[in-house]
C-alpha positions in Angstrom: -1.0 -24.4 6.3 2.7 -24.2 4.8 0.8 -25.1 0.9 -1.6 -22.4 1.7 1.4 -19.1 2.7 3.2 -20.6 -0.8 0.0 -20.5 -2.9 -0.2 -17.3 -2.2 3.4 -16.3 -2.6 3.4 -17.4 -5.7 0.0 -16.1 -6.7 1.4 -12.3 -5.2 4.5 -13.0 -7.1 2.7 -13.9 -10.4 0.6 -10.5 -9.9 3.6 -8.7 -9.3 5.0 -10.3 -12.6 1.6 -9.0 -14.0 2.6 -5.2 -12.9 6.0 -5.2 -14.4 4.6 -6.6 -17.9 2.4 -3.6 -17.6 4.8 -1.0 -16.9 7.4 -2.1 -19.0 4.4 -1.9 -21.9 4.3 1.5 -21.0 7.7 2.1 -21.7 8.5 3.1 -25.5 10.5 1.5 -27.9 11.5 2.3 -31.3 8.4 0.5 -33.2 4.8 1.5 -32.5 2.8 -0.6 -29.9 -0.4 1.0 -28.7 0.1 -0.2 -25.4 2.0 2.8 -25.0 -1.0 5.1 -24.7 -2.8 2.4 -22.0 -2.1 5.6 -19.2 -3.6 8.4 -21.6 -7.0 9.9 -20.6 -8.9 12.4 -22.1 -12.0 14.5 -21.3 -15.1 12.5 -22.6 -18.2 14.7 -21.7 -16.6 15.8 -18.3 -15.3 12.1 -17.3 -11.4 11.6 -17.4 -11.5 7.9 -20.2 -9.3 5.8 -21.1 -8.1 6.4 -24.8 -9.1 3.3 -25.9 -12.5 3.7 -25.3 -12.9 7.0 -26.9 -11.2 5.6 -30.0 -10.0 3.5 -31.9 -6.3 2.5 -32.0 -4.2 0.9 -35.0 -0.4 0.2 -36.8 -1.0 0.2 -40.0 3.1 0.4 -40.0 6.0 -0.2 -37.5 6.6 4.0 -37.2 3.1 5.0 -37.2 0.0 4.6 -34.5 -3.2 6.1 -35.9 -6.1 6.9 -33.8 -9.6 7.3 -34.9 -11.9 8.8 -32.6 -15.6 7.6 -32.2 -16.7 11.4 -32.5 -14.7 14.4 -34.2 -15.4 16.8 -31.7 -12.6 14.8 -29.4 -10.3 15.2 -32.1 -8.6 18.2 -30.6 -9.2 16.7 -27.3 -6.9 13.7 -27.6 -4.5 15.8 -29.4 -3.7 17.6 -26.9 -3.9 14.7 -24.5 -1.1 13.2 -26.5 0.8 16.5 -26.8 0.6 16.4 -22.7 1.9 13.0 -22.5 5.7 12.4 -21.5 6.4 10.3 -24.6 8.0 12.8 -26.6 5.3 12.2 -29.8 4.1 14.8 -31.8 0.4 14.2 -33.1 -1.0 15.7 -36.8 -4.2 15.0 -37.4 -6.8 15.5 -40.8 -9.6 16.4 -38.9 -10.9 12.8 -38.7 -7.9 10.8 -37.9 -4.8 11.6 -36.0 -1.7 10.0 -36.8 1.6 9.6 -34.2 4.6 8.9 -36.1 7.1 6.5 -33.8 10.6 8.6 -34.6 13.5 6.9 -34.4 15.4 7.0 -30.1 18.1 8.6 -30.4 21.4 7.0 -28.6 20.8 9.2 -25.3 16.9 8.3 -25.4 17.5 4.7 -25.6 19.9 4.7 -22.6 17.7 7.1 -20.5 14.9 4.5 -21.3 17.3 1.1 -20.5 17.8 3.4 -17.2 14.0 4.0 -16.7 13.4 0.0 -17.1 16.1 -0.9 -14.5 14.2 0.9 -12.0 11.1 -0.6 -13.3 13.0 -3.9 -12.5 14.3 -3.0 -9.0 10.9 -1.9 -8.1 9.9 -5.0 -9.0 12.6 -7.1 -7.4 11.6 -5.4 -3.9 8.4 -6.4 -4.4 8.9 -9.6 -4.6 11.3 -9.3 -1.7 8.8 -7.8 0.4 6.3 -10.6 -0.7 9.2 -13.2 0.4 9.6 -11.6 4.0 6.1 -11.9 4.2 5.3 -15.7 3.4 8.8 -16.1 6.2 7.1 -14.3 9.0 3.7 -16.4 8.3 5.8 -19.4 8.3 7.5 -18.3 11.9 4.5 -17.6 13.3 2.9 -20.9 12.0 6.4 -22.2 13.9 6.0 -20.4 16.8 2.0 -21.0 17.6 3.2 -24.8 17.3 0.9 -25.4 14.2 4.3 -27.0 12.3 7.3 -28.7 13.5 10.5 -26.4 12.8 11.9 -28.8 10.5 8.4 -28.3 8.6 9.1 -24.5 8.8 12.7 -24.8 7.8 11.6 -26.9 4.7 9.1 -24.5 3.7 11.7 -21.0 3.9 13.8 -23.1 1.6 10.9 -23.3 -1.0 9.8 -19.6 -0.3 13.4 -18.4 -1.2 13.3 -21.0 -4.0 10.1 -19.4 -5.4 11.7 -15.9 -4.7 14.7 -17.0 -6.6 12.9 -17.8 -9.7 10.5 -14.9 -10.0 13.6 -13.2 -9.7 15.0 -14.4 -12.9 11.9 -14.1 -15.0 12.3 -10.2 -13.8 16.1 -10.0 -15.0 14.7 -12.1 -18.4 12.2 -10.0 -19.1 13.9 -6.7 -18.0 16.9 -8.2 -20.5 14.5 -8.6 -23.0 12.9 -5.0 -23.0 16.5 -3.3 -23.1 17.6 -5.2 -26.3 14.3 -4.5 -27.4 15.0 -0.5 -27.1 18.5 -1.4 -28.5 17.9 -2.5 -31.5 16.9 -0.4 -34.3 
C-alpha cells in the first residue's frame, strides 16, 4: 500500500518535472532553439497544426531559425502565425523559405524573462506541493482505515516529504540553469 501512494508520487512528480522542461523550452533565450515555436499553429486547410508538421524547422546558425514549409501557399500563413506570436520575432521570407533572425535580449528582456521563469518555477513548486498533500492524505487514510500501523504511516510522510524535497531541488537546478542561460550572451 505505502510503495504503491510513493510510486505514484514520484511518477506525478516526474510528470510534473516533464511540464516544467516543456514550458521552460518555450521560454526564449538569446540563441535559436526551435522549441520555441512547439505552441505555434497555423491554418492547414481549415485545421489549427502544429508548426512542425506543416514544415520543416532548422538552425543553420545560433541567431537564425529557418522554416521551410511543405507547401508555398502556407508561406504567408505561418508568417503571420509567427508575427502573432508573443516572441517578439520578426519573420522575412523569399517566397519559399522564411527565415527568424534570434536578435540579441536586451538587459530589460532578459530580466522580464528570468521573472517569467520564476513563475514558471513556482508554478511548478506548488504542484509538486499539491502532489505531496496528496500522497499524505492517502497515507492518513491508509492510517486511519487500519490498513498500516502509524509508525508505518509516520515512516512513509517522512519519505513523501523526502521525495518532495528533492524534486524540489531539481526545480531550483533547472530553473538556475535556464536564467544563466538567458544571462549569458
Amino acid at each position: 500500500m505505502v510503495e504503491d501512494v510513493l510510486s505514484e508520487l514520484t511518477a506525478s512528480m516526474k510528470g510534473s518535472m516533464e511540464n516544467l522542461d516543456r514550458e521552460l523550452a518555450k521560454r526564449r533565450t538569446g540563441r535559436a532553439n526551435v522549441t520555441l515555436l512547439d505552441g505555434i499553429k497555423v491554418d492547414y486547410y481549415g485545421t489549427l497544426s502544429p508548426l512542425n508538421q506543416v514544415a520543416s524547422l532548422q538552425v543553420p546558425d545560433p541567431r537564425m531559425i529557418t522554416v521551410k514549409p511543405w507547401e508555398k501557399t502556407l508561406v504567408p500563413i505561418i508568417e503571420k502565425a509567427l508575427q502573432k506570436c508573443s516572441l517578439g520575432l520578426n519573420p522575412s521570407s523569399d517566397g519559399e523559405l522564411i527565415r527568424l533572425p534570434i536578435p540579441p535580449l536586451t538587459g530589460e528582456r532578459r530580466a522580464q524573462l528570468v521573472k517569467d521563469v520564476k513563475g514558471v518555477a513556482e508554478d511548478a513548486k506548488v504542484a509538486l506541493r499539491n502532489q505531496r498533500r496528496d500522497a499524505n492524505e492517502m497515507l492518513k487514510a491508509l492510517e486511519k482505515d487500519k490498513e498500516i500501523s502509524e509508525d508505518d504511516m509516520h515512516r512513509a510522510l517522512s519519505k513523501v516529504q523526502e521525495t518532495t524535497d528533492a524534486f524540489v531541488k531539481q526545480v531550483d537546478s533547472v530553473i538556475s540553469n535556464k536564467e544563466k542561460e538567458i544571462m549569458e550572451d
